[in-house]
C-alpha positions in Angstrom: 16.8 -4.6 -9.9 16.5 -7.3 -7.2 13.3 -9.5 -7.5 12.4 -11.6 -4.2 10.1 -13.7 -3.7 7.6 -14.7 -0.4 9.4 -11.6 1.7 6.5 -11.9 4.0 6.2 -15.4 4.5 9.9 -15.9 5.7 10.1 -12.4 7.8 7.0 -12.7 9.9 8.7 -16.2 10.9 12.3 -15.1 11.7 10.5 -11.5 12.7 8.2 -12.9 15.9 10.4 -15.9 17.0 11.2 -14.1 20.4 7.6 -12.8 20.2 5.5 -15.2 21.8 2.4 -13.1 22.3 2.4 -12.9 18.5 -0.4 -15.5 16.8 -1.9 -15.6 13.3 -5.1 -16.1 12.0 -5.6 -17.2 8.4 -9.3 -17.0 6.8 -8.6 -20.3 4.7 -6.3 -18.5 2.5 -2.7 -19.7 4.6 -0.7 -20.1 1.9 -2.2 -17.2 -0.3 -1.5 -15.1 2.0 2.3 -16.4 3.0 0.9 -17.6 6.5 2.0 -21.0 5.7 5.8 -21.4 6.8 4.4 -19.3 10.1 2.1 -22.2 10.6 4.8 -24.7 9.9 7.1 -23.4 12.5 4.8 -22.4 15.4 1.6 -24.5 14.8 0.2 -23.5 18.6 0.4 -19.9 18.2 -1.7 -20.3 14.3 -5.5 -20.1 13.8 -6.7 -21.4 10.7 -10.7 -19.9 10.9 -12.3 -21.1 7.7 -14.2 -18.6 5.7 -15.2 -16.5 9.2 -13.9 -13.2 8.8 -16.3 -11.7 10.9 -15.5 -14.3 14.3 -12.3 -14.0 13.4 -11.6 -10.4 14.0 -14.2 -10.7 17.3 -11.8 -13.3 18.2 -8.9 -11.4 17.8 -10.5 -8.9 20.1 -10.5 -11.0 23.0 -7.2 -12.6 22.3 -5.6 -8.9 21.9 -7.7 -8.2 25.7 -5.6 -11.1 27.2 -2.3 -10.0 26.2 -1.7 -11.4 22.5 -0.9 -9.5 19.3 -3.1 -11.0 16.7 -2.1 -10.8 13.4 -4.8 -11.1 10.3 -3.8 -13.1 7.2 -6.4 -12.8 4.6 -7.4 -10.8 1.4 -7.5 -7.2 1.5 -11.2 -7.1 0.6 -12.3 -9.7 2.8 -11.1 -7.8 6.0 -13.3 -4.7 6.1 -16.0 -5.6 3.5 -16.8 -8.4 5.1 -15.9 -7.7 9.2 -16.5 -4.0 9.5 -18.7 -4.0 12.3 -16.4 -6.3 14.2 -13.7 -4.3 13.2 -15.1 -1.0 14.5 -16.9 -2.4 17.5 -14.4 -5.1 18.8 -11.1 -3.6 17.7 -10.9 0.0 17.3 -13.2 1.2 19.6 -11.7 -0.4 22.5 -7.9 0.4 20.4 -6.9 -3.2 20.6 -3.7 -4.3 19.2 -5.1 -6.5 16.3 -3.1 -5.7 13.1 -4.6 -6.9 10.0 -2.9 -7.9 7.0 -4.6 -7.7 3.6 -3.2 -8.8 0.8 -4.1 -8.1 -3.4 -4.8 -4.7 -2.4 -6.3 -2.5 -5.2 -5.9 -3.9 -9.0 -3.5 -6.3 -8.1 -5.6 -9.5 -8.3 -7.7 -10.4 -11.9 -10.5 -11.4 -9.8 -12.4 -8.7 -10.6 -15.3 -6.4 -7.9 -15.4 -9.2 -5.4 -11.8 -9.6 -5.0 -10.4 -6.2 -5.1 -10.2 -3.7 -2.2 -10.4 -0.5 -4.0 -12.1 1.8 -1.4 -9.9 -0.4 1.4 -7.9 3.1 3.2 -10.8 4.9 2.4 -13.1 3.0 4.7 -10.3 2.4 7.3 -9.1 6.0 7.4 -12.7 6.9 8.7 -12.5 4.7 11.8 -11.2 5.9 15.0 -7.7 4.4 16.6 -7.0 2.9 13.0 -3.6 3.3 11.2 -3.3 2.2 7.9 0.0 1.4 6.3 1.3 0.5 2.5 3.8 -1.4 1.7 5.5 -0.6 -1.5 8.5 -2.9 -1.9 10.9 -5.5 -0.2 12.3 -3.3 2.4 8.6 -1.9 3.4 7.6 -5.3 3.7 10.6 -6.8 6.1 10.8 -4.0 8.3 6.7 -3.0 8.5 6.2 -5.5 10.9 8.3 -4.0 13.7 6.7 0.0 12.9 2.9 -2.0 13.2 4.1 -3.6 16.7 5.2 -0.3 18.1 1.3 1.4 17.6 -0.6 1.3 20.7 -3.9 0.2 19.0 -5.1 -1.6 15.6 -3.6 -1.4 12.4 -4.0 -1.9 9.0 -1.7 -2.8 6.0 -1.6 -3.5 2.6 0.8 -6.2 1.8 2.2 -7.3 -0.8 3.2 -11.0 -1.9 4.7 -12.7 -4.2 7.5 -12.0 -6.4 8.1 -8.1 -5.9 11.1 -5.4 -6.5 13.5 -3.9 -3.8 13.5 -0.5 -4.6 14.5 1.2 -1.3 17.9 0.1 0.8 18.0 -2.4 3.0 19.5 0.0 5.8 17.1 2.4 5.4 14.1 0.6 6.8 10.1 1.6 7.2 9.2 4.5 9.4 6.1 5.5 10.7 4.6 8.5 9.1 7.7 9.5 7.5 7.8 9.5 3.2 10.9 8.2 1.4 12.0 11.1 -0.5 12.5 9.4 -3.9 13.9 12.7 -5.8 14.0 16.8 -5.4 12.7 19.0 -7.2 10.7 22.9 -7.3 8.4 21.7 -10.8 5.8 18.9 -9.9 5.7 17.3 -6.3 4.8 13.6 -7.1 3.2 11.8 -4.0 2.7 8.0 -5.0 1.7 5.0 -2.4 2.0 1.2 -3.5 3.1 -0.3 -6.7 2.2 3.2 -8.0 5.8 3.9 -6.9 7.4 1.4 -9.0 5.4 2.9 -11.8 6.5 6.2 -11.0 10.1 5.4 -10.4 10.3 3.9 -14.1 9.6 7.3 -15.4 10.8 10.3 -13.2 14.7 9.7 -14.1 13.3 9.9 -18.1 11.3 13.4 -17.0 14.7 14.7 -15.0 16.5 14.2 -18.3 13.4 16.1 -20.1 13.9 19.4 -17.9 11.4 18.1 -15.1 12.2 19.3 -11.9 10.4 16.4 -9.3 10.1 16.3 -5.6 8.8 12.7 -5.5 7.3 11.1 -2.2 6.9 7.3 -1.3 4.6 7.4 1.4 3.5 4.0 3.1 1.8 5.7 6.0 -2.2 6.8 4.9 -3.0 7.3 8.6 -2.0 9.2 10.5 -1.0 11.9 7.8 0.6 14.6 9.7 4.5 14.0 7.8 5.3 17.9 7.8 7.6 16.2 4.5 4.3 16.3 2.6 3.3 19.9 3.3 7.3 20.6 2.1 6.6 19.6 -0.7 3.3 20.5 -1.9 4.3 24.1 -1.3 7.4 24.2 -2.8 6.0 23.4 -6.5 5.6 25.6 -9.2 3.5 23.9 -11.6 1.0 21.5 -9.4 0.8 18.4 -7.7 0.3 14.3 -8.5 -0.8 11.7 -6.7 -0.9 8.3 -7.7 -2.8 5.4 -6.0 -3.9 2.0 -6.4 -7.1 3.1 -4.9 -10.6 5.2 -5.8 -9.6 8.6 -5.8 -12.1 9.1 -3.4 -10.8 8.9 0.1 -7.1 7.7 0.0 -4.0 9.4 -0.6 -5.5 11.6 -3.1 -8.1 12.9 -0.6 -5.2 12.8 1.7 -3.4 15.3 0.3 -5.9 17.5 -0.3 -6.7 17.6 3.0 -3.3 19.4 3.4 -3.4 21.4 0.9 -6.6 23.0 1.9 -5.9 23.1 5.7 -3.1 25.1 5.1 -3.9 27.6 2.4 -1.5 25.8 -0.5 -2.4 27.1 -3.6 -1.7 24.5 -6.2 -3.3 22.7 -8.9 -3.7 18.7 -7.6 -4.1 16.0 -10.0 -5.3 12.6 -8.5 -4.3 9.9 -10.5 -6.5 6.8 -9.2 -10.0 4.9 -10.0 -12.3 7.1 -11.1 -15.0 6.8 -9.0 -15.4 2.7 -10.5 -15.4 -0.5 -9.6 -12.4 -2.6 -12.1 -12.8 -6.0 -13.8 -10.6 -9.3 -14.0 -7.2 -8.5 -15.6 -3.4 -8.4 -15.6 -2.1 -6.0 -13.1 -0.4 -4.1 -16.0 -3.9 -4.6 -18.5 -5.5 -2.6 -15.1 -3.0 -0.3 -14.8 -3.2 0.8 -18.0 -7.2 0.5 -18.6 -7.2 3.2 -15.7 -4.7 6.1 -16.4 -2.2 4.5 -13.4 1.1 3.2 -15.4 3.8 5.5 -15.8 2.9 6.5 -19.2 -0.7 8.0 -18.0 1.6 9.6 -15.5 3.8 11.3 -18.7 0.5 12.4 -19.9 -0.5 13.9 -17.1 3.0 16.3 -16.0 2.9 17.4 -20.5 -0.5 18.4 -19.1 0.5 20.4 -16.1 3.7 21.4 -17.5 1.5 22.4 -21.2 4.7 20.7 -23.2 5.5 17.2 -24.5 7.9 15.0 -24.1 7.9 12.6 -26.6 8.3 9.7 -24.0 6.6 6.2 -25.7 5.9 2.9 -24.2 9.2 1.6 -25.6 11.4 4.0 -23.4 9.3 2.9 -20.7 9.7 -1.1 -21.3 13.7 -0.4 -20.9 13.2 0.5 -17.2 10.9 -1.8 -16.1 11.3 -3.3 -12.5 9.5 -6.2 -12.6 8.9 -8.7 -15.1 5.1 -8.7 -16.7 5.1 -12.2 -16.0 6.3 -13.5 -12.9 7.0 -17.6 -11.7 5.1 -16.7 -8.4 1.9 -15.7 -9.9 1.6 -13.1 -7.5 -1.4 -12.0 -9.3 -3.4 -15.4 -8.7 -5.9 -16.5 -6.3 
């Protein structure tokens, strides 16, 4: 499995070279958030705002009025915790191209309540105009930028950084609204979002060889959620549907999917694999993933339990497949 490291950080420069309307803002975290080699190649067209998030997305507003496309480097949390009401009232209501990248989405950062955005798509799937992407590997990540430029109106993504997996071909690149279909199947449908794929991915191919029959979904696109793929699939189970997020269960892809489901009459057991309903603590990504039912042995648990047999899948079958290594030279989990 190919590790690579700073994706971001070297697309968005090679990505918006013959963009000129294209500017950055960074909230004081520049290099945490792989703004830095953007700022080192096109210093007039970066914004370094201090610890402002709240002028910084009014800001963005008026830039995005007079013809730029702001883009918004900072932690996840710090982008709608913090500037909601500028978000609502100076970006979404008047649907201004702004596109804010947040980065440590979820349980991906150890610094516990403050610093993780757990109820991020929840909060901006309410607002009107908003989209709201995931990435969920390398490819996502260099070809997200181009699917974000193409919405008329804000956007929202979760990005990751770091040293992190390619799981998907490079020729097959992000598309807006449309799931990756991962694997086929008529038993479980398995809709996972985020590093919950990577989890997922270490574990299906062990489940096919088990019997399971899987129809599992990568989606990167939380809003809008109108991929008729989803419906597909969710219909075409026997024993019940999964999802798995890096996210509350309350209002992301989850709540998502059950939207669906219930809008059109589908009949099936759902099982949202997620935070329940709690904030997390400082820890290791995997210690996290783990501590809340979201690695891919909680996700063997939870198909014995739909499925009412076991598999007799342990940890150590698991380690042989893992993508990424538990500890990685870019500290991706650090401040």
């Amino acid at each position: 499995m190919e590790l690579l490291q700073k994706v971001h950080a070297r697309n968005i420069v090679e990505w918006a070279k013959d963009k000129p309307e294209v500017v950055v803002y960074s909230a004081d975290l520049t290099s945490s958030c792989e703004a830095d080699l953007f700022r080192d190649r096109y210093p007039d067209r970066f914004f370094s705002m201090g610890l402002t998030e709240q002028n910084m997305l009014s800001m963005a507003g008026g830039m995005a009025r007079e013809g730029y496309t702001p883009y918004i480097h900072t932690f996840a949390v710090f982008i709608y915790r913090r500037a909601l009401d500028q978000i609502a009232m100076s970006v979404a209501y008047p649907n201004l191209p702004v596109r804010m990248i947040g980065f440590l989405p979820g349980i991906l950062t150890p610094g516990g309540a403050s610093h993780q955005a757990i109820e991020d798509v929840a909060v901006m799937r309410s607002l009107p105009n908003m989209t709201v992407l995931e990435t969920g590997d390398a490819t996502d990540v260099e070809t997200i930028l181009d699917a974000a430029q193409a919405v008329d109106g804000p956007v929202y993504i979760r990005m990751l950084r770091g040293e992190i997996p390619r799981l998907f071909d490079k020729a097959e690149p992000f598309v807006l609204n449309r799931a990756r279909v991962l694997s086929r199947g008529t038993d479980i449908a398995l809709i996972t979002s985020g590093i919950c794929t990577e989890e997922a991915m270490r574990v299906t191919h062990l489940l096919k060889e088990k019997g399971v029959s899987i129809q599992h979904l990568h989606v990167s696109t939380l809003k809008p959620f109108t991929d008729p793929q989803v419906l597909e699939a969710v219909s075409g189970v026997r024993y019940g549907v999964i999802t798995m997020e890096n996210h509350t269960v309350i209002g992301g892809l989850g709540s998502a999917v059950a939207e669906v489901m219930a809008e059109n009459g589908v009949g099936r057991k759902l099982v949202r694999m997620g935070l329940k309903d709690t904030f997390a603590h400082g820890a290791s990504r995997q210690y996290l993933m783990r501590e809340h039912g979201l690695d891919a042995l909680a996700l063997v648990g939870e198909v014995e339990k739909l499925l009412g047999r076991s598999f007799g899948i342990e940890e150590g079958d698991l380690l042989a497949v893992r993508l990424t290594a538990v500890h990685s030279e870019a500290k991706a989990e650090a401040l």
